[in-house]
N, C-alpha and C positions, 0 to 999 in steps of 0.2 A: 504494500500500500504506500511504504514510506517513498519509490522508486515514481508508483504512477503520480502522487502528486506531484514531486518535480516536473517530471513527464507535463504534465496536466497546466503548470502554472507557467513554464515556458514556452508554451503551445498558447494560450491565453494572452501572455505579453507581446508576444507576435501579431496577432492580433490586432491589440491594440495598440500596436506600433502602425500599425499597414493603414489602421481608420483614422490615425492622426499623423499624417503625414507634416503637418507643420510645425509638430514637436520639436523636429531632427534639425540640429543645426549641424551643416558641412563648409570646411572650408581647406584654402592652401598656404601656406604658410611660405616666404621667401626673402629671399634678400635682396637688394638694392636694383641686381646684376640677374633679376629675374632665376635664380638658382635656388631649387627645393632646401629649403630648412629639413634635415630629420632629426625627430627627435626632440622638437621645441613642445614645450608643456604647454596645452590650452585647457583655462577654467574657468568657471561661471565664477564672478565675483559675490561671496557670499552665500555661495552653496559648497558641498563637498564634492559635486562633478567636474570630471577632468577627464583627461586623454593625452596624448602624443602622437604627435603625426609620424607619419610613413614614409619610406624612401622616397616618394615622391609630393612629402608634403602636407598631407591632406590628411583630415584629421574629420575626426565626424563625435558629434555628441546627437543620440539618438534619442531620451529624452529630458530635453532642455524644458518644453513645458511653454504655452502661449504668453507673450509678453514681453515686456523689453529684459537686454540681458546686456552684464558686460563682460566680456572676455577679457581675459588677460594672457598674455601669450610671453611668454619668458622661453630664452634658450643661451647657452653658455658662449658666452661671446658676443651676445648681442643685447641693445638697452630692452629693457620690459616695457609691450606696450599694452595698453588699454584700450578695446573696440568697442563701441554701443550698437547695439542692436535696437531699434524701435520698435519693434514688433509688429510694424504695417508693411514691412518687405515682403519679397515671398520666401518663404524659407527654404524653398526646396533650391535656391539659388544658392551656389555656394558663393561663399564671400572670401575674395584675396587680402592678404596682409601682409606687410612689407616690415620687415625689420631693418633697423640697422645698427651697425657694427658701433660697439660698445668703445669709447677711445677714452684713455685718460692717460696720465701721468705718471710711469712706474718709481717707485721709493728706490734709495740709493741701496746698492745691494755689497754686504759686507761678505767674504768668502774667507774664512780661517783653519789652520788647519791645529789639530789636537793628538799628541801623542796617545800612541794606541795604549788601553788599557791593558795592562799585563796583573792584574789586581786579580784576585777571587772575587767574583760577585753572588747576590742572593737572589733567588727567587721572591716575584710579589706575593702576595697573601694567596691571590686568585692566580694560577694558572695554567691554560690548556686547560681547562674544565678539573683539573687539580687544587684541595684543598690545600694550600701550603702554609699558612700561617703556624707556627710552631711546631713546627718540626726543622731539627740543622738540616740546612743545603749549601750547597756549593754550585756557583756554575763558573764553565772553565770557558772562555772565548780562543776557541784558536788560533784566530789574526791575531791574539796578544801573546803567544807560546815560543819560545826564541827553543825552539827545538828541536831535534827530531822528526819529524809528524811525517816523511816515506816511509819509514820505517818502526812507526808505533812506536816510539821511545815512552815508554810509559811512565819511568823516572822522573823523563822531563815534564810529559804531559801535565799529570798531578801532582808537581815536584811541590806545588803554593797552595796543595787540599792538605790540613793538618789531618793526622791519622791516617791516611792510607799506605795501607803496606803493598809493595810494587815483587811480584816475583819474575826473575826474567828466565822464564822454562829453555829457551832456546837459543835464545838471542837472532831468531828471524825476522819480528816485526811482524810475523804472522799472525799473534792471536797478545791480548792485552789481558796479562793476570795480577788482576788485584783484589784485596782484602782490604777489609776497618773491622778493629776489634776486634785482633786476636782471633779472624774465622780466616778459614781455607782460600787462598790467592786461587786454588788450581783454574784456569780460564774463567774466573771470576764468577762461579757460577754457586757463590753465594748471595747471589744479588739477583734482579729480577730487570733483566739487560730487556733492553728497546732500543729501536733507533724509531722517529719520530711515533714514539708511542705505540709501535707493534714489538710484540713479544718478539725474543731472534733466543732464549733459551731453545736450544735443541728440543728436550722435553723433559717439561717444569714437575713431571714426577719421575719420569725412569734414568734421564741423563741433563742435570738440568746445564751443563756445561754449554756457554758460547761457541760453536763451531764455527759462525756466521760473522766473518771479518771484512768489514767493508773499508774501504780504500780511506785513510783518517784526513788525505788531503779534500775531501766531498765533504767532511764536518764541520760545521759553522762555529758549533759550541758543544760540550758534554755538560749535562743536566744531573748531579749525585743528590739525593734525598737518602739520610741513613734511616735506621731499620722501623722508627717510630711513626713512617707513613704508612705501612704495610697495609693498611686497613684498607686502603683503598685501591691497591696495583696489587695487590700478592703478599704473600703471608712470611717470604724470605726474612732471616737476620737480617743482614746484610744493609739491606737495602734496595734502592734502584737506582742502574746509570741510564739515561735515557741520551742516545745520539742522534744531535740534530743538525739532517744533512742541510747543505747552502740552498738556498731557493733560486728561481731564475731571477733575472732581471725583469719586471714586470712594463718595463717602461718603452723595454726594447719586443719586436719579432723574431730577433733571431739575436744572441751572443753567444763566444764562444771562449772556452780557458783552456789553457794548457800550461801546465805544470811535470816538469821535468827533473831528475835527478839523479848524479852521478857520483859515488865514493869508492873508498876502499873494497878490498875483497869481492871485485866484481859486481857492484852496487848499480841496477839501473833502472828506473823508476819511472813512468810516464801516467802521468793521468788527464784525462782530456774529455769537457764537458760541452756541451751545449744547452741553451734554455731561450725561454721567451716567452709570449702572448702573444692569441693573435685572438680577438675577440671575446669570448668567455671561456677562453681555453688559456691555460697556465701549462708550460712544460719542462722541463729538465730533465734531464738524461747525460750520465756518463761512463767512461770505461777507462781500465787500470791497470794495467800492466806492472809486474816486480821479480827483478833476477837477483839473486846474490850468490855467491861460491862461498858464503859463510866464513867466519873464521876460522873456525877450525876446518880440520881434513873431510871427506865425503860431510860436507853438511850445506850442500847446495840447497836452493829455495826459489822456485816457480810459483808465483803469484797472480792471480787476477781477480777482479770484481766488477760488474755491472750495474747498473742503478738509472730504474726509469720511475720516473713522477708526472702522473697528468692530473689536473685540476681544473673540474668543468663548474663553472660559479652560474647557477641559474638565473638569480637574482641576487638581494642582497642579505638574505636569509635561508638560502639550501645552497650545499655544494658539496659536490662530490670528488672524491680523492681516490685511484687507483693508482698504485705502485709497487711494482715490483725490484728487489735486489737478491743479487747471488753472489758469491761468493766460493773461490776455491782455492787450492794450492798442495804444492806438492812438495813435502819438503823429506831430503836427505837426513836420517838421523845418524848422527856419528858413533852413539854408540856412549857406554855408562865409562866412568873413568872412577880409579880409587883417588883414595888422599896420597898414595905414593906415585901413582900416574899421572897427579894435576899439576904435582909440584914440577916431576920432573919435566914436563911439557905440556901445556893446559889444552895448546891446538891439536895434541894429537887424537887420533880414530881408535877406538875398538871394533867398529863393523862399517862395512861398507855395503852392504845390503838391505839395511833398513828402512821404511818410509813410511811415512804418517800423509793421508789425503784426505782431508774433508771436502765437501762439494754442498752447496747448502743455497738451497731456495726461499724466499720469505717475501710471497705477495699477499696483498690486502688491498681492502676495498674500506672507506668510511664514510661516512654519512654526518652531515653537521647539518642539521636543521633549528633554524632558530624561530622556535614555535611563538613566544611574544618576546619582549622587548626585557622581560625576565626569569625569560625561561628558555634554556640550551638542551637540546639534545644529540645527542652523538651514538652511532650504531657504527663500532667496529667488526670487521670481518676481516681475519688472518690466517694465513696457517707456514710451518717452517718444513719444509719436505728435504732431504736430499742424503749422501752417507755419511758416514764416516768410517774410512778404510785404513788397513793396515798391513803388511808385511815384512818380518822380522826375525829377526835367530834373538828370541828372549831369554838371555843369562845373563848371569852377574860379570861383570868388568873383566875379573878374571879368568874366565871361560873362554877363551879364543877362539872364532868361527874359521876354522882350517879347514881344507881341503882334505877329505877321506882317503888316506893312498889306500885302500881296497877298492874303491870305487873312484879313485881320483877326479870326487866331484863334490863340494859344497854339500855340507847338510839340507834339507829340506825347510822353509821357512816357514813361517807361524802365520797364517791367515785369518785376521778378523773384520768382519764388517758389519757395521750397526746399519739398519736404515731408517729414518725419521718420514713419520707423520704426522704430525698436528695440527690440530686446528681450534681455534677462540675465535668464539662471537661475545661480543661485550655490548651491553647498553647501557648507557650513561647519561642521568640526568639531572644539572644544576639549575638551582631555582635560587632566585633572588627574593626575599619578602623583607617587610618591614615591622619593624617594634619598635615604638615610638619616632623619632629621627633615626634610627640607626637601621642599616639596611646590611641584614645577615642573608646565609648563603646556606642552601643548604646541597650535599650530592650524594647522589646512589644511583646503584643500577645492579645490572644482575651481567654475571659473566660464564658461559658454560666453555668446557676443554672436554676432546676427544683424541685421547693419542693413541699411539701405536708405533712403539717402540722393535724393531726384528730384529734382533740380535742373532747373529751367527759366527761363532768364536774355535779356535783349535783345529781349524781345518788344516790341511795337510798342501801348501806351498811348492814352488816351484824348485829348483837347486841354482836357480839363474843368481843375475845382479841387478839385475833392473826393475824397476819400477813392474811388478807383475801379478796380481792377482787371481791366475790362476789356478785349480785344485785338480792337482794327482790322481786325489782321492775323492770321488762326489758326496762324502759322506761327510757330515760338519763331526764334530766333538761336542756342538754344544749349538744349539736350533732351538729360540724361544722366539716367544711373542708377551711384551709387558702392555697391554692396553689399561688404559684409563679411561676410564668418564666422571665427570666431576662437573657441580655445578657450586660458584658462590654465590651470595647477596650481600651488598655492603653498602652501609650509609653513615655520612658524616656531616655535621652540621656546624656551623662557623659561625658564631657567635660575637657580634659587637656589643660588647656590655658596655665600653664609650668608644671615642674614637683611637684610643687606643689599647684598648685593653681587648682582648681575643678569649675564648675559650671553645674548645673541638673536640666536643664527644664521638665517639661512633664504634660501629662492633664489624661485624665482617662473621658470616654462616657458612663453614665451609660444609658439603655432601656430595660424598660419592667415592667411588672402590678403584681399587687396581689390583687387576689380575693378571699373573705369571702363569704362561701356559708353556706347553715345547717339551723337548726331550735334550736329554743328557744324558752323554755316553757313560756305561756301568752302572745306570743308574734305575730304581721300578719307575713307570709311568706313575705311578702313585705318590711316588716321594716328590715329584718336582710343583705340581700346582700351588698356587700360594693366591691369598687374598687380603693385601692393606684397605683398611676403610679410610676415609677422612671426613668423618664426622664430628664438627665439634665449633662452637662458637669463641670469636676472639675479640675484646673490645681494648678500647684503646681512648686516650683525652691528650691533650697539646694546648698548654695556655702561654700565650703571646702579650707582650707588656713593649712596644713599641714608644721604644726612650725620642728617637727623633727619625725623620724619614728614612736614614742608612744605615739605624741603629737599633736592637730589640735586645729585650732578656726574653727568654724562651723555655717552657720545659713542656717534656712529654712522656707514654707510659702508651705500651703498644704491646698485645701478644702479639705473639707470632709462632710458626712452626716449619718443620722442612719435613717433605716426603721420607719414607722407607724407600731409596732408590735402585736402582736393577741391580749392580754390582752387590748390596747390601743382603740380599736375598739368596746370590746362585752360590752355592758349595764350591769350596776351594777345593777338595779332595772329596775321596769317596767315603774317609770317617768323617764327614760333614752332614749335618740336615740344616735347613733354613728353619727357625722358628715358626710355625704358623701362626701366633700370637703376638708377633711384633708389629708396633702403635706406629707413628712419624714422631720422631723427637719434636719437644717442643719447651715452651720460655716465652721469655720477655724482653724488649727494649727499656731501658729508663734513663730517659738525659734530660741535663738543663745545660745552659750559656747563657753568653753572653757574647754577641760578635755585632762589627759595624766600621767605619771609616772615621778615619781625621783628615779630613780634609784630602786630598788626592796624591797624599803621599804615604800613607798610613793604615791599613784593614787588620783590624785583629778580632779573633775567636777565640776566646777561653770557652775550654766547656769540660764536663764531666759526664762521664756515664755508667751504665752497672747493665751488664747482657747475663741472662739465666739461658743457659742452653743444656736441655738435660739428654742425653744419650736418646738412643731407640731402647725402647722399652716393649713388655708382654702384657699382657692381660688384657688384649681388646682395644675398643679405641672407645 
């Protein structure tokens, strides 16, 4: 019914459109030089109807209603003018209108230039549809980084983040490992990694480790929130890095960058972007090329990354964001060294057959609707697909991979390969209301994850040297499947109690299992299934006391927890079982500070914190 009266009432207007034909006021809008205006605004003065003419000018208001009427015709560049209509015309006549060109006097224009900021800075209260008011953040701008940045110096990077601990696994510039607070550097994957707000965790239960390394010379800025935001991104210690690529030039149709570089030990480094608009269309896209011969012996390093962004702007309240990045490399490992092998030579090899490849995909789709003038809603759509591979002679340092004089042929190598599937759909949505003068914030949304983790590990290797993942033998050692599904709901509310005083309550509901399936060699089909739940709620508060604009005292108090993850679960040997009873470790964030500027030479943060992180535990969740 609700269908046919629309149906019914625009069938009717029509109508009586067609019986009052002198309703409809039509006209052409132009310039001096007889040439179509498009786009110039025409409206009745003293009503709320309006319109904009067309490529060729012409603009129609259908009903104007009998009577005299005044137009006003306004367009960018030209003066506003004012048309009376007397209402004795004919109206089916359209009427021409002439603008012209707006002139005046331009103001003396000052051009100065300002050394680039090499400062830590903070996040606003509100940003990217993120609550940030108390919680410590950091943001790092990398036009202000006198470092590194082909090669992911990560030392340098964060060199001016107090607290973070930099591990350098490799020294390729491959992947960025770091920690805060005494938790695990390993590829940072105690933190809840993004680049412009899409997950790039491999997978946030079974391997939450970064495989997904995009080119650092495409990064505009790194966005650190430590562990007491969780409530709203993800339940990690850690925290969240969020990397955010360069945008185009909006100004231009077409630019283009290239960024080159050359060092030591065979260093070669190209990255080369293009971007622009051209109508409601925003784009950027680039690609990355990286060689090195490493320092040390066999620890060569082939790198590349890709990255497209289109941004379709409907109007001034929907727009849509698809982008895709990838990321790969193939890096030569040398091989483990003792304390008596480092001393006496830090560059030399223990193997020259080893290599580590990840290959890693991460497109998304998002959604910004801005439903009224206090209300944002955002629908993210992601997912991270692609490997993680390996082939290796795995022994301790002093094991030497030689040549078999019975079969004068290399041992057979170690083949493992993980494959990634995930995906998150998130909805997110910040509302603006009022209490008294003060105008608080409130955000929530619901986020569901479906992964699917293949692990296939101990397969039997080629006796080659090169880069080869082929099997001997078709038969794995070890052939699982870790799926998840999990859904959370999380809200937080931002509270101005004055105009500077903050307070942020909020909790976070996490539901849902991961299941271990597959087979393992020597082992019953019976022994291997396993089932983690994650059921359980986490809340969390952040009170903010903003001393002057660049300046706050700050504290906060946030659970949090981390999955029971795949490595955690499969038996090392064959006197192993996995518990079936084991929960995901869990705890809490608790920090206060104090950080802010003197003046543009000066940023300091004192803060303190206390992290509860309790083991994987049994008894259910």
């Amino acid at each position: 019914m609700r269908y046919l009266y629309i149906l019914l009432t625009l069938f009717l207007t029509t109508i009586a459109n067609a019986q009052n034909p002198e309703g409809k006021i039509t006209g052409k809008v132009q310039n001096k030089n007889k040439e179509a205006i498009e786009g110039a605004s025409v409206r009745i003065k003293g009503s709320t109807q309006g319109t904009i003419t067309d490529k060729s000018g012409v603009f129609t208001l259908p009903n104007a209603g009998k009577g005299t009427h005044t137009l006003i015709i306004s367009s960018v560049g030209y003066q506003t003018y004012t048309f009376k209509l007397d209402g004795k015309s004919d109206s089916s006549t359209p009427v021409e209108i002439s603008l012209h060109e707006a002139v005046g006097n331009l103001q003396e224009v000052v051009i100065s230039g300002n050394k680039i900021n090499t400062q830590v800075e903070y996040m606003p209260d509100i940003h990217n549809n993120y609550l940030i008011a108390g919680k410590k953040n950091e943001v790092i701008q990398l036009n202000g980084v006198n470092g590194n940045i082909a090669e992911k110096n990560a030392r340098q990077i964060f060199a001016k983040v107090p607290g973070v601990f930099v591990y350098d696994m490799d020294g390729t510039g491959n992947q960025v490992n770091i920690s805060t607070r005494g938790l695990e550097p390993h590829r940072s994957w105690e933190f809840n990694i993004r680049q412009n707000g899409i997950i790039t965790n491999s997978d946030m239960y079974g391997y939450p480790a970064s495989h997904y390394s995009p080119a650092m010379e495409s990064i505009e800025r790194v966005e650190l929130i430590r562990g007491s935001g969780s409530l709203q991104y993800g339940a990690q210690f850690g925290g969240m890095i969020n990397y955010v690529t360069k945008q185009a030039d909006s100004t231009r149709a077409f630019s283009f960058e290239s960024q080159n570089s050359g060092g030591s030990f065979g260093l070669f480094s190209s990255y080369n972007a293009i971007g622009g608009k051209t109508g409601k269309l925003t784009y950027y896209a680039y690609y990355q090329k990286r060689h090195s011969d490493g320092y040390r012996k066999n620890s060569k390093s082939d790198a590349e990354s890709q990255f497209v962004s289109l941004i379709y702007q409907f109007n001034a309240r929907l727009r849509l964001k698809a982008e895709l990045g990838r990321s790969k490399y193939v890096y030569q490992i040398p091989g483990p060294l003792t304390d008596d092998m480092f001393y006496q030579d830090p560059q030399q090899s223990t193997r020259s057959r080893n290599y580590f490849n990840p290959d890693i995909y991460v497109p998304s789709i998002v959604l910004d609707w801005k439903l009224s003038d206090r209300t944002q809603l955002r629908w993210t759509n992601s997912g991270v697909f692609g490997d993680r591979n390996s082939v290796m002679i795995d022994a301790f340092a002093n094991v030497p991979d030689a040549i078999d004089p019975a079969t004068n042929q290399y041992k057979n190598r170690q083949v493992d390969i993980d494959n990634f599937n995930s995906l998150t759909t998130e909805l997110r949505l910040v509302h603006q209301y009022q209490i008294g003068s003060m105008t608080s914030f409130l955000a929530g949304g619901i986020q569901y994850m479906n992964n699917d983790l293949h692990r296939r590990q101990l397969g039997k290797g080629t006796t080659g040297s090169d880069f080869d993942l082929t099997l001997v033998d078709p038969n794995w050692g070890r052939d699982m499947h870790f799926k998840t599904s999990n859904v959370a709901v999380f809200v937080e509310n931002l509270l101005y109690l004055t105009r500077k005083l903050t307070v942020s309550p909020g909790f976070r509901i996490e539901n849902g299992a991961t299941d271990m399936t597959g087979y393992i060699k020597n082992y019953k089909p019976e022994d291997i299934p396993n089932t983690i739940k994650h059921n359980f709620p986490l809340f969390g508060v952040n009170v903010q006391y903003r001393l002057k604009p660049d300046s706050r005292i700050y504290a906060g108090f946030s659970q949090a927890y981390r999955p029971v993850i795949f490595k955690d679960i499969i038996p090392g040997s064959v006197l192993e079982l996995a518990d079936k009873n084991l929960k995901d470790a869990e705890g809490y964030n608790l920090e206060a500070g104090i950080n802010g500027k003197i003046g543009d030479v000066l940023t300091y943060d004192i803060g303190v914190f206390q992290l509860l992180y309790k083991p994987f535990g049994s008894g259910g969740s």
